[in-house]
PyMOL commands that place a pseudoatom at each C-alpha (Angstrom):
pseudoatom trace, name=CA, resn=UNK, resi=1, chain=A, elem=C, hetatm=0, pos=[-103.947, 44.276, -35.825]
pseudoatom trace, name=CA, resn=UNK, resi=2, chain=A, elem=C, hetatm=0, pos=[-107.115, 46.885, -36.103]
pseudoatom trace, name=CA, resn=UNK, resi=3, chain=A, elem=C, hetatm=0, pos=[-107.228, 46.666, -32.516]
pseudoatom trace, name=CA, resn=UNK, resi=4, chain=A, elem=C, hetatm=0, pos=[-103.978, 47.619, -32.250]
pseudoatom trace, name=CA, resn=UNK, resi=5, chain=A, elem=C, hetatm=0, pos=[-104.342, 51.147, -34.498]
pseudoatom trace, name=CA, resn=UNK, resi=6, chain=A, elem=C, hetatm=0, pos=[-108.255, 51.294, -32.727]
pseudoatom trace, name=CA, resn=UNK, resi=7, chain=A, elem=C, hetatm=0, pos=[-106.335, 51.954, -29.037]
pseudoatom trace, name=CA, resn=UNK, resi=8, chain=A, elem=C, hetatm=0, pos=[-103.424, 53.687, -30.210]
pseudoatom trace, name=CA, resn=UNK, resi=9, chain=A, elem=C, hetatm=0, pos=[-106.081, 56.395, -31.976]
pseudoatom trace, name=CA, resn=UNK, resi=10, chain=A, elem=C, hetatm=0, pos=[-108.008, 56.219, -28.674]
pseudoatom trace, name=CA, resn=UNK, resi=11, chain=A, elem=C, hetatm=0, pos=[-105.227, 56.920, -26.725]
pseudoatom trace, name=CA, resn=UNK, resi=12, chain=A, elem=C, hetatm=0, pos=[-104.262, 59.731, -28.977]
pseudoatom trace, name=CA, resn=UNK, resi=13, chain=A, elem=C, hetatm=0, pos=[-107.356, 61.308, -28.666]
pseudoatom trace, name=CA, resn=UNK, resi=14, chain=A, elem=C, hetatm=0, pos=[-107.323, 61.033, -24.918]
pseudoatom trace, name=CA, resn=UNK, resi=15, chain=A, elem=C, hetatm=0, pos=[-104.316, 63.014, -25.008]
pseudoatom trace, name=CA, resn=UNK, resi=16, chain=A, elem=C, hetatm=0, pos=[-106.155, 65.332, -26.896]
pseudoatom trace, name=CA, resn=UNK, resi=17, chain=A, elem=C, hetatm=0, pos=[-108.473, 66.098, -24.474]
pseudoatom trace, name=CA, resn=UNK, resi=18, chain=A, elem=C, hetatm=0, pos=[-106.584, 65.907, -21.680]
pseudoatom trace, name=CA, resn=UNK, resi=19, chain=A, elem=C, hetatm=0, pos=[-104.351, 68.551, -22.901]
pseudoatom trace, name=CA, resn=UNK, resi=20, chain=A, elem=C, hetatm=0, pos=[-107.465, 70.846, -24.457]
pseudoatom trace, name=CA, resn=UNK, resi=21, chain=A, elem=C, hetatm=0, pos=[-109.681, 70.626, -22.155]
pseudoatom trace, name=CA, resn=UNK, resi=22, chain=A, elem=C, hetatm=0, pos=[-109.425, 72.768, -18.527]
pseudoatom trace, name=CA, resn=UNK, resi=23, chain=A, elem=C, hetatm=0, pos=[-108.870, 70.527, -15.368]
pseudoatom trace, name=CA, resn=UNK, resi=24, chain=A, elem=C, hetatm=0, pos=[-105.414, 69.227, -16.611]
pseudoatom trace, name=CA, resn=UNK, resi=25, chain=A, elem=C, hetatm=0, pos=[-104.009, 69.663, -12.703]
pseudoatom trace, name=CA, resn=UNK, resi=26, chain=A, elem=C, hetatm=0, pos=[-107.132, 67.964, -10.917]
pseudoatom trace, name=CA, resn=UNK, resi=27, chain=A, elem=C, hetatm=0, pos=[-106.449, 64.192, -11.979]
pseudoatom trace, name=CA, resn=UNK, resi=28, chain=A, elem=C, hetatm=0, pos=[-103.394, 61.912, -13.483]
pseudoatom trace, name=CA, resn=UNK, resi=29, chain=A, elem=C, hetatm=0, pos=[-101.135, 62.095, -16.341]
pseudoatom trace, name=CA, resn=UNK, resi=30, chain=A, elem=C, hetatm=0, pos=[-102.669, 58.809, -17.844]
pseudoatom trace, name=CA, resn=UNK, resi=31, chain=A, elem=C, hetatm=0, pos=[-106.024, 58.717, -16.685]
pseudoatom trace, name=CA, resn=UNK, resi=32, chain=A, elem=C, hetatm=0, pos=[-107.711, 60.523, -19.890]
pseudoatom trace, name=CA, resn=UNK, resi=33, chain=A, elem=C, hetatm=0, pos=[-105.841, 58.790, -22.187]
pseudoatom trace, name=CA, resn=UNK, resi=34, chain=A, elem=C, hetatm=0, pos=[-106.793, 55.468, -20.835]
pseudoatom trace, name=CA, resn=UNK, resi=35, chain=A, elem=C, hetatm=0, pos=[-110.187, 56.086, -20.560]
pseudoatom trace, name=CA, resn=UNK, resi=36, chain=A, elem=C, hetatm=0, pos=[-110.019, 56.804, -24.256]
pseudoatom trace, name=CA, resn=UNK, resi=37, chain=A, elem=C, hetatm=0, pos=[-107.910, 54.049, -25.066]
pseudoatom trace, name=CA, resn=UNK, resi=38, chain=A, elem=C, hetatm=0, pos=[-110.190, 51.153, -22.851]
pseudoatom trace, name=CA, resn=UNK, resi=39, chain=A, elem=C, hetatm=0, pos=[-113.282, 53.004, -24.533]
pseudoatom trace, name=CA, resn=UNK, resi=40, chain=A, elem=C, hetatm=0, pos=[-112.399, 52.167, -28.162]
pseudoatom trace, name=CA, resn=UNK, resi=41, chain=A, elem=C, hetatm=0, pos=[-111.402, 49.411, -28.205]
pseudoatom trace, name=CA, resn=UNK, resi=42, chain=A, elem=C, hetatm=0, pos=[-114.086, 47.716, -25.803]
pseudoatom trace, name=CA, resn=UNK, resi=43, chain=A, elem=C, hetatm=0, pos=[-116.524, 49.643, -28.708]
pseudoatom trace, name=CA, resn=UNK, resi=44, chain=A, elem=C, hetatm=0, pos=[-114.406, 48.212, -31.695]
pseudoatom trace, name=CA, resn=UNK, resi=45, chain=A, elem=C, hetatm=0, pos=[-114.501, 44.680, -30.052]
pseudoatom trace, name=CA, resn=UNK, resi=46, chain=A, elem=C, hetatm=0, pos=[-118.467, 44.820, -29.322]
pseudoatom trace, name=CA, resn=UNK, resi=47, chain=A, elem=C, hetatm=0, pos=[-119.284, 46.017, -32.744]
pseudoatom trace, name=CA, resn=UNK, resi=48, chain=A, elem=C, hetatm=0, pos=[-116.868, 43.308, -34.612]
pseudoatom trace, name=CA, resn=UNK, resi=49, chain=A, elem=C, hetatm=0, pos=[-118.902, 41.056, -32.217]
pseudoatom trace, name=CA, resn=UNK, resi=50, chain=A, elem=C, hetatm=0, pos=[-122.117, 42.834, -33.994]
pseudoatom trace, name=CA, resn=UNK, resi=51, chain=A, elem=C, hetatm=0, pos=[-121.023, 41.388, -37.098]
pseudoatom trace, name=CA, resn=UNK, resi=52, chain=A, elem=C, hetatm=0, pos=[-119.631, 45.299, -38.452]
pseudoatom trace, name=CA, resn=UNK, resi=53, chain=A, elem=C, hetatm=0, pos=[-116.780, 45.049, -41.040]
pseudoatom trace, name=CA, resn=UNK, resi=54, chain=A, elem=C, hetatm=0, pos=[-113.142, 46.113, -39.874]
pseudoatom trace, name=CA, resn=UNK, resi=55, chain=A, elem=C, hetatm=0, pos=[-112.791, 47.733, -43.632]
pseudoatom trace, name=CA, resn=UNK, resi=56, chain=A, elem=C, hetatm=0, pos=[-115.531, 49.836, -43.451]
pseudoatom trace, name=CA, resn=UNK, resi=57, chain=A, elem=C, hetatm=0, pos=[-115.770, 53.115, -42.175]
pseudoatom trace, name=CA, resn=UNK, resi=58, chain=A, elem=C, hetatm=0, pos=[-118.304, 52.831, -39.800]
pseudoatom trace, name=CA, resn=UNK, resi=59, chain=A, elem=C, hetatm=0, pos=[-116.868, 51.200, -37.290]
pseudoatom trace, name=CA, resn=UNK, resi=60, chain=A, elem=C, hetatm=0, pos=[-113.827, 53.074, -37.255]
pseudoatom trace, name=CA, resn=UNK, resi=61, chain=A, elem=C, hetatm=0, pos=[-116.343, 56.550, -36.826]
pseudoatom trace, name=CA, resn=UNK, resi=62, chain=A, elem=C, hetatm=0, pos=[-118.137, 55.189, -33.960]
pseudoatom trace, name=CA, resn=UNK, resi=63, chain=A, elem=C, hetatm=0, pos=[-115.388, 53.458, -31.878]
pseudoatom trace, name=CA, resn=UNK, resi=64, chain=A, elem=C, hetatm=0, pos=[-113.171, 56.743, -31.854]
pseudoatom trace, name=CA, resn=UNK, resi=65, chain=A, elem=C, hetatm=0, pos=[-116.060, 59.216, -32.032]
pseudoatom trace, name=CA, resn=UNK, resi=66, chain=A, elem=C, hetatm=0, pos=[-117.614, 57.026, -28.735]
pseudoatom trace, name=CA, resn=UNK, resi=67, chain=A, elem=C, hetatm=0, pos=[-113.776, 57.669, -27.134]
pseudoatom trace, name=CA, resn=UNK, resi=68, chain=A, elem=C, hetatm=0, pos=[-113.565, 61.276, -27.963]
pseudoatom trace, name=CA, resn=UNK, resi=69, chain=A, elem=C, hetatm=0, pos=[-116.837, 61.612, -26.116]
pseudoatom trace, name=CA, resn=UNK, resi=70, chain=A, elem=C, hetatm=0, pos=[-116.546, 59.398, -23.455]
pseudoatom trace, name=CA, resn=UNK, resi=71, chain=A, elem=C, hetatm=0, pos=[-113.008, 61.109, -22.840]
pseudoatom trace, name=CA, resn=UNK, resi=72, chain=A, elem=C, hetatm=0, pos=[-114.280, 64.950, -22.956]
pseudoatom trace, name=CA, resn=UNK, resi=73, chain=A, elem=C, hetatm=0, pos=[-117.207, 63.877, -20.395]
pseudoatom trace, name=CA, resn=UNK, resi=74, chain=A, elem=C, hetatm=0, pos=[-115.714, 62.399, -18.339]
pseudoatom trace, name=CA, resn=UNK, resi=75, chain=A, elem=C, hetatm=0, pos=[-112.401, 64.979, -17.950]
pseudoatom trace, name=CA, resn=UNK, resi=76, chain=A, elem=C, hetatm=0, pos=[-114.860, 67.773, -17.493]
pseudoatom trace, name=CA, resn=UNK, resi=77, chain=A, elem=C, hetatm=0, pos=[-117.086, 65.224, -14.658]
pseudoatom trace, name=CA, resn=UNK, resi=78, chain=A, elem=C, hetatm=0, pos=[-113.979, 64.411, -12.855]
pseudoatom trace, name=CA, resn=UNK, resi=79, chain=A, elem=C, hetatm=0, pos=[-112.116, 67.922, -13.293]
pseudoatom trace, name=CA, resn=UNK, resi=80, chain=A, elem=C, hetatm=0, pos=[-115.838, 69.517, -11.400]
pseudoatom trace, name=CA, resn=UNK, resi=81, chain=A, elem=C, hetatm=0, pos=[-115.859, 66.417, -8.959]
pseudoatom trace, name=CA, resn=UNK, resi=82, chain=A, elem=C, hetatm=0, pos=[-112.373, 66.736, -7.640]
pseudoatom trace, name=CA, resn=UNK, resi=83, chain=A, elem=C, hetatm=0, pos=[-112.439, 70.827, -7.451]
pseudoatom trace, name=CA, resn=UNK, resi=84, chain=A, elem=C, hetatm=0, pos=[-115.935, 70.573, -5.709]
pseudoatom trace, name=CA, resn=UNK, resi=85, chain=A, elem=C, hetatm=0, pos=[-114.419, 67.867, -3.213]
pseudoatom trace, name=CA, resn=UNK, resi=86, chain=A, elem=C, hetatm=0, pos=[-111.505, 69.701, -2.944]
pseudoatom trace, name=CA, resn=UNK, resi=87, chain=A, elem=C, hetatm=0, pos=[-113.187, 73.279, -1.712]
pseudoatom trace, name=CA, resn=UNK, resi=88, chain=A, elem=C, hetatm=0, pos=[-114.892, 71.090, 0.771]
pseudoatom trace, name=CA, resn=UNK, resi=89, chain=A, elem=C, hetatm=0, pos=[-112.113, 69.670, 2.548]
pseudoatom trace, name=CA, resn=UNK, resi=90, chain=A, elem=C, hetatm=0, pos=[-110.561, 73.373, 2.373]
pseudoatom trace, name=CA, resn=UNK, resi=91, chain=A, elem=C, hetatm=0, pos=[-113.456, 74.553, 4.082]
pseudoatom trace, name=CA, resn=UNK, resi=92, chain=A, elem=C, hetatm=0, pos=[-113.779, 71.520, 6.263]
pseudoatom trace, name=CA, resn=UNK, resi=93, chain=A, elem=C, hetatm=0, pos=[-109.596, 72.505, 7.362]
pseudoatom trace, name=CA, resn=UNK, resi=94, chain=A, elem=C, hetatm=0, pos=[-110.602, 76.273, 8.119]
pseudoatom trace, name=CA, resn=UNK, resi=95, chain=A, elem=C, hetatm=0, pos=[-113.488, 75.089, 9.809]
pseudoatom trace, name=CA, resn=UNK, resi=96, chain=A, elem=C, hetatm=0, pos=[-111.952, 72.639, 11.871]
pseudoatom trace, name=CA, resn=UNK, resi=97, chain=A, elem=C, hetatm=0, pos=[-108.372, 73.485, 12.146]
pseudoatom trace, name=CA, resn=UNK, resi=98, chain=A, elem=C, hetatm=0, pos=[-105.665, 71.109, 10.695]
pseudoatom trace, name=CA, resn=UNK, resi=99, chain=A, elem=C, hetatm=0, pos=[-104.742, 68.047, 13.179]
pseudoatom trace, name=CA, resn=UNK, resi=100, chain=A, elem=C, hetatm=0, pos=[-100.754, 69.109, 12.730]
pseudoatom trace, name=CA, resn=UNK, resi=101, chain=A, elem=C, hetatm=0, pos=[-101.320, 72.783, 14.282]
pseudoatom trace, name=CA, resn=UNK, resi=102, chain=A, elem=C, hetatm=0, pos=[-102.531, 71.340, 17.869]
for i in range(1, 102): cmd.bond("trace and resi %d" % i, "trace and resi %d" % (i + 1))
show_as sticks, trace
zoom trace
């Protein structure tokens, strides 16, 4: 049932940052969020395999603060990799000419 909460909090904060965080129209609706979501809960499960204790408060710090973090790297890494790839292939096009105009 902890699970449960530990990727419904994950995917709450990877709305979070989705929706904070610049980049919003350079990937998916969902992709954020389930980063988040698949990060906390593959933490929560590796530290209950550790031996932590569900009650304590330890485990329910590191799994979410590991998804926050996880989630704000990698919108900002994806948001730079797909507006970098993007000005390429723009400049690429005016280089080249688009295929449709021949």
């Amino acid at each position: 049932m902890e699970l449960l909460f530990v990727a419904l909090f994950g995917a709450i904060i990877g709305l979070g940052a989705r929706y904070f965080l610049p980049g919003r129209s350079t990937q998916g609706s969902v992709l954020v969020p389930a980063i988040a979501t698949v990060t906390a809960s593959a933490v929560w499960v590796a530290l209950t395999w550790l031996g932590w204790n569900w009650a304590g408060g330890w485990i329910w710090w590191v799994s979410l603060g590991t998804a926050a973090a996880a989630s704000v790297v990698l919108n900002i890494t994806i948001s730079r990799r797909r507006i970098h790839a993007d000005q390429r292939m723009l400049q690429r096009l005016a280089k080249t000419g688009s295929p449709d105009t021949a």
